[in-house]
C-alpha positions in Angstrom: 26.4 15.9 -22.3 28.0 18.1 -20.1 27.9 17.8 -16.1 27.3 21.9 -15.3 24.2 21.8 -13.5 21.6 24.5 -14.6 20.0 27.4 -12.4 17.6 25.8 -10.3 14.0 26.5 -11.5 12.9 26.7 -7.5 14.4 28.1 -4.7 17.1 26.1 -3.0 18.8 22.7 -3.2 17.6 19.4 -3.4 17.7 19.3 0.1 15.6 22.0 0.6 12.8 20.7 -1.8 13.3 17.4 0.1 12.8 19.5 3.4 10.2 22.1 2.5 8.1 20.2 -0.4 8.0 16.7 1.0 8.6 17.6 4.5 11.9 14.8 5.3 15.1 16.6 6.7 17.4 13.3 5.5 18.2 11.5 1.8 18.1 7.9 2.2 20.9 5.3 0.7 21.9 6.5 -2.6 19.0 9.3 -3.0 21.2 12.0 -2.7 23.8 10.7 -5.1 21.2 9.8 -8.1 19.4 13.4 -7.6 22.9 14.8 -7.8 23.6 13.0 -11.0 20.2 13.5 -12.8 20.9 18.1 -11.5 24.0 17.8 -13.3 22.4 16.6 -16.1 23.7 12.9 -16.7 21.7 9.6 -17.3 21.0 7.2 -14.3 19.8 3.3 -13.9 18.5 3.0 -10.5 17.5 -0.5 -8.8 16.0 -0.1 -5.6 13.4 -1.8 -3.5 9.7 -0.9 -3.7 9.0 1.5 -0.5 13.0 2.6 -0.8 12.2 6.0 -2.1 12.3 5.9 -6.2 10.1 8.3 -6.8 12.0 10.9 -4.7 14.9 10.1 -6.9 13.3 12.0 -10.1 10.6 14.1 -8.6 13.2 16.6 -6.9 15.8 17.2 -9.9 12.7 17.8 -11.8 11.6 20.3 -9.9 15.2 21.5 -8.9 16.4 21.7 -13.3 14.5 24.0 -15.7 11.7 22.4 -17.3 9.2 20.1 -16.8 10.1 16.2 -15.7 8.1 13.8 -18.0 7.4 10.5 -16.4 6.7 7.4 -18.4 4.3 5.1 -16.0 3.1 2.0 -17.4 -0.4 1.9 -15.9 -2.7 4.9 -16.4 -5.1 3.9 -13.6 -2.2 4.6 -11.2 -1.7 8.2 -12.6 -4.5 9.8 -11.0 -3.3 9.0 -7.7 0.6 9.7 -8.0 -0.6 13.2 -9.5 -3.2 14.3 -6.4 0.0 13.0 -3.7 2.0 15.7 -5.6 -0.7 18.5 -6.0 -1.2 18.3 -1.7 2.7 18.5 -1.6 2.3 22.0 -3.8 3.7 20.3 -7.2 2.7 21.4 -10.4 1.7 17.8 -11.8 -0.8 16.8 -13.9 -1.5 13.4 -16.7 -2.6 12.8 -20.1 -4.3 9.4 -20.4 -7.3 8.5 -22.4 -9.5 9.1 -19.4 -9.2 12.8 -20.3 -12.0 14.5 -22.3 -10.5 16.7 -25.2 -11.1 19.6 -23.2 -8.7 18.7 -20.7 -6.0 17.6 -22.4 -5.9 21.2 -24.0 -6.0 22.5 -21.0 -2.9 20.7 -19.8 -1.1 21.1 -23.0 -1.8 24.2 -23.2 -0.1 24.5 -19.2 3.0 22.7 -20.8 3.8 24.6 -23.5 3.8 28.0 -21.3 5.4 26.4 -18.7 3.5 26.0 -15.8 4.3 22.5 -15.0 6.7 20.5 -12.9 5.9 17.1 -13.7 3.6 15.5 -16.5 3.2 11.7 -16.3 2.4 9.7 -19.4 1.6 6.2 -20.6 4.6 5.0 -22.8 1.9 4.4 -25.7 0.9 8.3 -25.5 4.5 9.6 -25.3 5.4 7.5 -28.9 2.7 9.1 -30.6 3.9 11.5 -33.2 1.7 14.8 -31.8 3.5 13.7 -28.8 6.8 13.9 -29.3 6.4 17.1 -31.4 4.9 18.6 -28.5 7.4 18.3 -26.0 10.2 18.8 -28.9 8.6 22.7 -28.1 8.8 22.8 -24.5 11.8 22.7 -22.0 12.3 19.3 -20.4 14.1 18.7 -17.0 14.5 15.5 -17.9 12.7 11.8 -18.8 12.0 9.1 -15.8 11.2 5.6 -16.8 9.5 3.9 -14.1 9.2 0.3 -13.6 11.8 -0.2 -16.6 11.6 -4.0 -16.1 9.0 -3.8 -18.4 11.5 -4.0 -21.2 12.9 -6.9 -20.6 11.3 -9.8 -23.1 12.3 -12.3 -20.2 10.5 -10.5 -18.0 7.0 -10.7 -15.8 5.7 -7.8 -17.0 7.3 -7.1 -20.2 5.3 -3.9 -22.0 6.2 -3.9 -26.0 5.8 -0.4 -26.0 8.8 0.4 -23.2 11.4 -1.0 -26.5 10.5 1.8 -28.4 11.6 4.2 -25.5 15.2 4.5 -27.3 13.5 7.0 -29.0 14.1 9.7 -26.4 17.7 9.3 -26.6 17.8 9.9 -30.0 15.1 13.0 -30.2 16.0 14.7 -26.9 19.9 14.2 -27.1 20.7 16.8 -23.7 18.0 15.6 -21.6 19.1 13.5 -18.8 17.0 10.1 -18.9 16.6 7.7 -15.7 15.4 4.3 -15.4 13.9 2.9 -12.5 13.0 -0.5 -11.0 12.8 -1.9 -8.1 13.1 -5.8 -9.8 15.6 -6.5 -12.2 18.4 -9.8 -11.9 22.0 -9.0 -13.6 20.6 -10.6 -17.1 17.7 -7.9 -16.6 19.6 -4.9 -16.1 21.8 -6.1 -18.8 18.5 -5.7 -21.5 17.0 -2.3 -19.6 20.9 -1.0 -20.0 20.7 -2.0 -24.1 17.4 -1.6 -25.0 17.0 2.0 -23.4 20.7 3.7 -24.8 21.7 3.3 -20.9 24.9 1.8 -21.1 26.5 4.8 -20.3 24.8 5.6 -17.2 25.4 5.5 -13.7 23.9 2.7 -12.0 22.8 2.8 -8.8 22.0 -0.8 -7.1 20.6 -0.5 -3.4 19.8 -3.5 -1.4 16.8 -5.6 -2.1 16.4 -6.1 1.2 13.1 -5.3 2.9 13.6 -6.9 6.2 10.0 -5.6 7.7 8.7 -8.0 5.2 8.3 -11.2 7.0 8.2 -14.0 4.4 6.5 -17.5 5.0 5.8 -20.1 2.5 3.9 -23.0 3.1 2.5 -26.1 1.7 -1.4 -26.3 0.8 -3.5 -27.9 2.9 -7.1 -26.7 2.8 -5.9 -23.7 1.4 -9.5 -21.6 2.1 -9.0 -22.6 5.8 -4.8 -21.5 5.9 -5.9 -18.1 4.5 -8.7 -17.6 6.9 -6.5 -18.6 10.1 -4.5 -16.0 8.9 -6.8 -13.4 8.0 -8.8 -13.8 11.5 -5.9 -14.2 13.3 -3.5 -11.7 12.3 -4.7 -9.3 9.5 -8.5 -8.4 10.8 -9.5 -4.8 9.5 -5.8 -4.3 7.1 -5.3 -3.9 3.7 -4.4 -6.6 1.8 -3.7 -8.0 -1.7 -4.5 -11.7 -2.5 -3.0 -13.1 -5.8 -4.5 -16.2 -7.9 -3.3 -17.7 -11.3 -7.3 -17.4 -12.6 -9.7 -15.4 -13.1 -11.8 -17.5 -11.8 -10.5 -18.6 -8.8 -10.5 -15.0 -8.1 -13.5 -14.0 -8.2 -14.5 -17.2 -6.0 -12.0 -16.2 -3.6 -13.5 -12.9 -3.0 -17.0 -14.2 -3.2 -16.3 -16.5 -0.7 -14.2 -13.3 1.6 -17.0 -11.4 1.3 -19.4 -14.6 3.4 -16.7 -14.5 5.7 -17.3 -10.5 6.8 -14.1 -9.4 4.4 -14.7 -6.1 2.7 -12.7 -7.6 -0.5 -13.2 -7.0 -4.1 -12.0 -9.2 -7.3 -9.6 -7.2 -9.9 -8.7 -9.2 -13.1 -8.5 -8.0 -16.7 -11.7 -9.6 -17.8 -13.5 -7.3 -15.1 -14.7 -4.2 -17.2 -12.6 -0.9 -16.9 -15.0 0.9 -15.2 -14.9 -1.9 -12.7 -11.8 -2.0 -12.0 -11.0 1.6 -11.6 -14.0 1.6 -8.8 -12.5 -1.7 -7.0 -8.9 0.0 -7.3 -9.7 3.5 -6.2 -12.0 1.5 -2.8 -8.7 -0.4 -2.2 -6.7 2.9 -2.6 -9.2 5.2 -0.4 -10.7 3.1 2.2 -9.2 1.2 4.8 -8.9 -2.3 5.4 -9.9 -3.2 2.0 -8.8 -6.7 0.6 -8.1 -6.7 -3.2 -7.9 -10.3 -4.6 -6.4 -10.6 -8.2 -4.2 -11.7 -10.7 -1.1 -10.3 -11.5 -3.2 -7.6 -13.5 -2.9 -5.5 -10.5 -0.5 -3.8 -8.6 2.3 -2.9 -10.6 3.3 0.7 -9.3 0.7 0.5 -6.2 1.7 3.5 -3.7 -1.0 2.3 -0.6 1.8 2.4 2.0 -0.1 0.8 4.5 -0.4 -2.8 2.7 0.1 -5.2 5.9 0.1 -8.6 3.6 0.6 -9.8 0.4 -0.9 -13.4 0.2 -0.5 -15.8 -2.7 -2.5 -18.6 -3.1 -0.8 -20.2 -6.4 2.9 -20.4 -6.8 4.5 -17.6 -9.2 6.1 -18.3 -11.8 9.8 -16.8 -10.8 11.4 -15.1 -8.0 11.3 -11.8 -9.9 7.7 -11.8 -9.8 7.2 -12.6 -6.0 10.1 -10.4 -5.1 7.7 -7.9 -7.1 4.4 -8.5 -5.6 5.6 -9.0 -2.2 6.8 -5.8 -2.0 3.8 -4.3 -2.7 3.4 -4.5 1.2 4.9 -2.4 3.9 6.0 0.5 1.8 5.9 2.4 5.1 8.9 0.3 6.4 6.4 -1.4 9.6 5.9 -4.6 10.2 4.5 -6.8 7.3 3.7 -10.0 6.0 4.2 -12.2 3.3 2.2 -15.6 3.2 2.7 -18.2 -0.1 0.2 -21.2 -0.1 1.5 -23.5 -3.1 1.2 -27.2 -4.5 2.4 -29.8 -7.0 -0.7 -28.7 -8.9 0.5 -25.1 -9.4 4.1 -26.8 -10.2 1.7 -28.8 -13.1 0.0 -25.8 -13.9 2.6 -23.4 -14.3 4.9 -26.0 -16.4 1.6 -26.2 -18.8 1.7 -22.6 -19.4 5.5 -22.7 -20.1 5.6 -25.4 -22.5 2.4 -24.6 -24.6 3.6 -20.6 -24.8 4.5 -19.3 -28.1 7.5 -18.2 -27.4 11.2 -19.8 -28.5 12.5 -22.9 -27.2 15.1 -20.5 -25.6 12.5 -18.7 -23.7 10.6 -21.5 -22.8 13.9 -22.8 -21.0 14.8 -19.6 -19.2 10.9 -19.3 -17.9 11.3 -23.6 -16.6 14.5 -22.1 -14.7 12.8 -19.4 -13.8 9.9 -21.2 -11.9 12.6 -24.3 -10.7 14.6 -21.6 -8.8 11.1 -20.1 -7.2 10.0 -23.7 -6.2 13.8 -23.8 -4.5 13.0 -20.7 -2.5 9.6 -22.3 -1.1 11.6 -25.8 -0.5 14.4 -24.6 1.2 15.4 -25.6 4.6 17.5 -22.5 5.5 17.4 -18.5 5.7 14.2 -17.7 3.1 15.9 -13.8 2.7 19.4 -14.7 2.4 18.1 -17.2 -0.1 16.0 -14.4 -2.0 18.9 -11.4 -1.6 21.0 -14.3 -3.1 18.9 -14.4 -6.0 19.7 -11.2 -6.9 23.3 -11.3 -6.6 23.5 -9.8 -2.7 24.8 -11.7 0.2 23.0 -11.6 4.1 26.1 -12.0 5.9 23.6 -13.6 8.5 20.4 -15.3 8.7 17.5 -12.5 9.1 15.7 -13.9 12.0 12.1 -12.6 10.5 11.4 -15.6 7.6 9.5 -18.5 8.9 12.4 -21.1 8.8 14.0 -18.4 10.8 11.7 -18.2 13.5 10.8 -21.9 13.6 13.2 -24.3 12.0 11.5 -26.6 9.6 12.6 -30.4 10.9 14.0 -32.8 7.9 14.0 -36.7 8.0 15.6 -39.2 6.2 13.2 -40.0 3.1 15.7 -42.3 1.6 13.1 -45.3 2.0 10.1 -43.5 0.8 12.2 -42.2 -2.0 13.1 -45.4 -3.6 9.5 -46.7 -3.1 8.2 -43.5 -5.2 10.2 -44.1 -8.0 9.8 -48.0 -7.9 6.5 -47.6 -8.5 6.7 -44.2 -10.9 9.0 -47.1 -13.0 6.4 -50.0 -12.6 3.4 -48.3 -13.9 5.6 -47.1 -16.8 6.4 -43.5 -16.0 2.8 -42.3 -17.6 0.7 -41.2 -15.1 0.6 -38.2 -12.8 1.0 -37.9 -8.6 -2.4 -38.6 -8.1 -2.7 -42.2 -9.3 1.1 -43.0 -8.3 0.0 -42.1 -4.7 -3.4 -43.9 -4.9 -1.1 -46.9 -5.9 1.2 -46.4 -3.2 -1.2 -46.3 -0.3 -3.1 -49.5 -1.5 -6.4 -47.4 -3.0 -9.3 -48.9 -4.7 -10.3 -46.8 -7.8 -11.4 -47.2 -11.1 -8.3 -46.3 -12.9 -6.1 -48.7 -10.7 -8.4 -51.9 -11.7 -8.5 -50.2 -15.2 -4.4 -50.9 -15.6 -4.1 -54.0 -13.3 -2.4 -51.9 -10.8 -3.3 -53.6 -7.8 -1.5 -56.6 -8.7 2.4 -54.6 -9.0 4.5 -54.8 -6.1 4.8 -51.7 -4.9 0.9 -51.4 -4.3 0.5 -50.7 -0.7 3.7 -50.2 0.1 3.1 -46.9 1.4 -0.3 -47.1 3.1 2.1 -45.6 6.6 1.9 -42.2 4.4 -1.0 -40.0 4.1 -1.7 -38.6 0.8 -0.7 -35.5 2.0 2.8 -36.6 3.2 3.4 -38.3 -0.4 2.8 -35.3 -2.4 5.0 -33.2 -0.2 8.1 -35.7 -0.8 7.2 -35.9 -4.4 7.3 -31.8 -4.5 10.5 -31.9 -3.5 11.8 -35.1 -5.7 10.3 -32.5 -8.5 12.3 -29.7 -6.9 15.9 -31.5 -6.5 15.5 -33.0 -9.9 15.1 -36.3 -9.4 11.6 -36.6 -10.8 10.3 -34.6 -13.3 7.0 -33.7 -14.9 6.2 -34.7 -18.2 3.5 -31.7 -19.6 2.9 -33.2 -22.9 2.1 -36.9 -21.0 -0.4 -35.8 -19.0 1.7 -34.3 -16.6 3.6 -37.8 -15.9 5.9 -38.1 -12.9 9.3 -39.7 -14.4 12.2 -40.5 -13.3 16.2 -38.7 -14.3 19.3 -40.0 -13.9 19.7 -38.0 -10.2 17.4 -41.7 -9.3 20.0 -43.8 -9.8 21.7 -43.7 -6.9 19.2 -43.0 -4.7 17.3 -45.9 -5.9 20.6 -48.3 -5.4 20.8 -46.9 -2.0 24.1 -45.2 -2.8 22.6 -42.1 -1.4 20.5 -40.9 1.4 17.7 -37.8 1.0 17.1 -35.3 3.7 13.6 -33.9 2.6 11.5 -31.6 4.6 8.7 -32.2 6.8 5.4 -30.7 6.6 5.8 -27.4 8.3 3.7 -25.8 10.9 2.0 -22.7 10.6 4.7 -20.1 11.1 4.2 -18.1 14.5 3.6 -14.5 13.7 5.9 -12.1 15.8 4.2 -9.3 17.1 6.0 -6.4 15.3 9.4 -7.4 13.8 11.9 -10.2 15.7 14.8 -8.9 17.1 16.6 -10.5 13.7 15.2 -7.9 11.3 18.1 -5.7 10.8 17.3 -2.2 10.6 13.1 -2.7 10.2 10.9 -0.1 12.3 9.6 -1.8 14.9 5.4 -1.6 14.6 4.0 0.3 17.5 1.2 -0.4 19.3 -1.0 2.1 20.4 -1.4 2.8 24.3 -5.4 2.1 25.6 -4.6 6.2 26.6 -3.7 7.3 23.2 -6.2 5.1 21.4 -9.4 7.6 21.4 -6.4 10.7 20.3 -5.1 7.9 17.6 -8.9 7.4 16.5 -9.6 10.6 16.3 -6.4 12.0 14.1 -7.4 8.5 11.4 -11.2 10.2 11.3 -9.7 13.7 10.7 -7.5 12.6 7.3 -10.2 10.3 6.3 -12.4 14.1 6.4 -9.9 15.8 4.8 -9.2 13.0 2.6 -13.1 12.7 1.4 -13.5 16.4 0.9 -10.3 16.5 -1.7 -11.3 13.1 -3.0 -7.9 11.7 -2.2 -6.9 9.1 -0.3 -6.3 9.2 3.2 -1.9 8.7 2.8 -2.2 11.7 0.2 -3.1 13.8 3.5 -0.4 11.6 5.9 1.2 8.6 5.9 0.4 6.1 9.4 3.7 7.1 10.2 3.0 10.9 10.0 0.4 10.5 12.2 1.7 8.2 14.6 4.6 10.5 15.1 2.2 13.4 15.7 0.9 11.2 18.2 3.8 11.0 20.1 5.1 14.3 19.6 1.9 16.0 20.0 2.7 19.6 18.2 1.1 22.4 20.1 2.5 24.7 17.0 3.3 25.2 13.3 6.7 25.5 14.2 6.5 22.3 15.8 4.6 20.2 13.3 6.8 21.0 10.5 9.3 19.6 12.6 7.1 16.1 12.1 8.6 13.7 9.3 6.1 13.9 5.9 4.9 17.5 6.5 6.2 19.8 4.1 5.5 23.7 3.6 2.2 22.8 1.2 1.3 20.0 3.6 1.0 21.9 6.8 -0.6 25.1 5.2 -3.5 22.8 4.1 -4.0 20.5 6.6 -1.8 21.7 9.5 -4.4 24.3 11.4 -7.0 21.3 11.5 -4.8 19.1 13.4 -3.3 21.2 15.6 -6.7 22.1 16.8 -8.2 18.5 17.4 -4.4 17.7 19.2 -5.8 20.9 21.3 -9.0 20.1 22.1 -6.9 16.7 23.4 -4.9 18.6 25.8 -7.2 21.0 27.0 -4.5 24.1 25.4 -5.3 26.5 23.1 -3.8 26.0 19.0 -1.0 28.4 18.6 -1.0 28.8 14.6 2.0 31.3 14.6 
């Protein structure tokens, strides 16, 4: 493959489809040296956080090579969306799914093969299909983009068995310059998306997985409904949110239960009929402050950029996947937050699922290291990011001052005494039965199960009435986390004891376990410790009616296209224009996120409602 870069299909340079077409005057981290790579026609793996600019990355040597760019997207109901943000831009982009009636789909063929498109997107299971691939082998192709290319990996969270077939393009389209993107992926990850997709020789790109407006807080369960709703009244009244729960179930009571609370929120899980969820996911796309609560089933590739939380209210099951799903807020780099409510029981839970999947005994051990190294994130007593970067092989030279054992320490104590009366009594009722009925033992309880086995005559009954039940299942979380207890999912769930006891339980060694936190204090905006972060500006009580009124026009604008509102402007388009207040064209294409396309369609209508503000005629020239 050689490294001559081809004519450009569109007048100018990258930088001038960057500048004119999406309406940004600057590349951003390594965006100018993957576009670079991908014009002169060589193959690229790119890591890089969600919100960090990926899509830029392909969209702009597609349109700057001959050819159209073929995108492989891994969720269909995404497509739509991602395809009208390039159409107001003035992009030649369309998609074949199955939501297409025949009609259409000849229609947009029929636009490929005589080249009138820039960029065709495709679900991998459509581009494998033989008519497929014959039908691009007749058209010119600027080059292939892989998105979300963890879904490769067979150790991953979201692994697609369709994305290993993807080789394929490799082989069939030899000259065609192929990029992978992600924006999760540890060393053993990139290692598989590398091999499985002919990348080996490739550039890769690796930008920070930092995303320090993210605040991150993690804390313990403790009337979980009530935790979420301090939260939501307190801090996150009237935003867009995303809520994630192990079960279907439990979602579709959360949102129930939302909704009695005055939330406009809507339940998205796979067992909701597609119909359904393509209405609750275009609402949450298209109307503001809309709360989706789901399982992992959705948002993978979400582009709302004005996502002010991510909330989960089980544990995940590895860092990968809350590094994922976290970063599903704050794509417009202000201020956001991510909240974690988890307990022993999700702990039991998950280590149910692990050890009755199908998979090998090898994959079963990697997915129990997986969730022991996301139960060490939520136990730690230091730096949450530096923790998190750490994960994935980058080091915080400092602590980031915007996690919540940044912003309020968490105390520790010495649980040496309370350790060695746990385990006692784990030992004397013979390692066989689960926190619950250890703890009711502990604190001296009366129930049926305890009179059942005798219990109340061992010694260690009572021993820690000083405890709340609460307390006790906090230090055994964290017994479970260090590895000196573990839980037995084929007994029932069975606390027992590893060798780590020994000397703990000889008093040979002391433990420093964590306290209960407090509920984190929220920092209005980002701390002063968030690195480069844009701070979140409040609007003025003057500018408030002027902000009001630019929201009402894009929602207008963004009703008439059927659209949603951030495929007119971002928030931070608007709040710029705020500020700036253009009295000209000249003067709004100077604002960041208006292009050429962008301020012929929409341009005239704000500059006269930014008029009508300050009493001054709309100049248009």
């Amino acid at each position: 493959m050689t490294d001559t870069a081809p004519p450009p299909a569109v007048s100018g340079t990258p930088h001038y489809i960057l500048e004119h077409t999406f309406g940004y005057t600057e590349f951003r981290g390594d965006q100018q040296d993957i576009i670079d790579t991908l014009v002169r026609g060589r193959d690229a793996l790119v890591l890089m956080p969600t919100g960090g600019g990926k899509s830029l990355c392909y969209q702009i040597p597609a349109l700057a090579r001959r050819g159209c760019g073929i995108v492989i997207s891994p969720l269909i109901a995404l497509m739509q969306d991602q395809v009208e943000a390039l159409r107001a831009a003035g992009v030649a982009a369309a998609f074949l799914n199955s939501s297409l009636g025949y009609d259409q789909v000849q229609d947009i063929e029929a636009r490929l093969t005589q080249g009138e498109l820039d960029l065709l997107y495709l679900a991998p299971e459509r581009l494998l299909q033989p008519r497929t691939l014959e039908l691009l082998e007749r058209v010119q192709i600027s080059l292939f983009a892989i998105d979300e290319a963890h879904c490769v990996s067979q150790w991953g969270h979201d692994f697609r068995a369709d994305y290993l077939q993807l080789s394929c393009l490799h082989q069939r389209f030899p000259e065609v310059p192929r990029v992978a993107l992600t924006a999760t992926a540890d060393q053993r990850t990139r290692r598989e998306i590398a091999q499985r997709l002919d990348l080996e020789n490739a550039r890769h790109f690796v930008s920070s997985f930092d995303r320090p407006n993210i605040q991150y807080r993690i804390a313990t369960k403790n009337n979980p409904k009530q935790q979420l709703l301090q939260f939501l009244n307190s801090e996150q009244r009237g935003n867009a949110g995303v809520i994630y729960c192990l079960s279907r179930n439990k979602v579709e009571s959360t949102a129930a239960w939302l909704q009695s609370q005055g939330f406009n929120a809507l339940p998205y899980h796979a067992g909701l009929a597609a119909d359904v969820r393509a209405v609750h996911q275009r609402r949450f796309l298209r109307e503001d402050g809309v709360i989706v609560v789901a399982t992992i089933a959705f948002g993978m590739g979400i582009d709302k950029p004005d996502v002010r939380f991510v909330a989960h209210l089980d544990l995940p099951k590895s860092i990968e996947a809350y590094y994922q799903e976290t970063g599903r807020a704050g794509r417009d780099s202000e201020a956001a937050t991510a909240l974690l409510l988890y307990g022993l029981e999700d702990v039991v839970k998950l280590s149910q699922m692990a050890t009755t999947s199908e998979g090998s005994e090898e994959h079963k051990r990697q997915e129990r290291q997986r969730l022991d190294a996301m139960l060490g994130l939520c136990e730690i007593t230091s730096c949450r990011r530096r923790a998190l970067l750490r994960y994935f092989d980058e080091e915080l030279p400092h602590d980031c001052g915007n996690c919540d054992t940044c912003l309020e320490p968490p105390a520790t104590w010495d649980a040496s005494d309370a350790a060695r009366k746990l385990m006692s009594c784990i030992y004397r009722t013979g390692q066989r039965f689960g926190a619950a009925h250890v703890i009711d033992v502990l604190r001296g309880g009366d129930t049926e199960k305890i009179r059942q086995f005798n219990h109340q005559q061992l010694s260690t009954y009572g021993i820690g009435a000083d405890l709340s039940a609460t307390e006790w299942r906090a230090i055994a979380r964290q017994l479970v986390v260090r590895g000196y207890l573990q839980v037995n999912g084929e007994a029932f769930n069975a606390l027992q004891l590893t060798e780590l006891c020994r000397p703990v339980l000889r008093s040979e060694e002391s433990l420093q376990l964590r306290t209960l936190p407090k509920a984190a204090t929220r920092v209005a905006g980002n701390s002063s410790g968030a690195n480069n972060a844009r701070e979140h500006i409040e609007i003025s009580l003057q500018d408030q009616p002027l902000w009001d009124a630019l929201r009402a026009l894009r929602k207008s604008l963004a009703e008439e296209r059927g659209v949603p509102p951030y495929v007119v402007f971002h928030d931070a388009t608007l709040r710029e224009m705020l500020s700036a207040k253009p009295r000209n064209r000249a003067e709004m294409l100077a604002i960041s996120g208006i292009g050429d396309s962008k301020l012929e369609r929409f341009g005239d209508d704000f500059l006269a409602l930014l008029a009508s503000f300050s009493g001054t005629e709309t100049v248009t020239g």
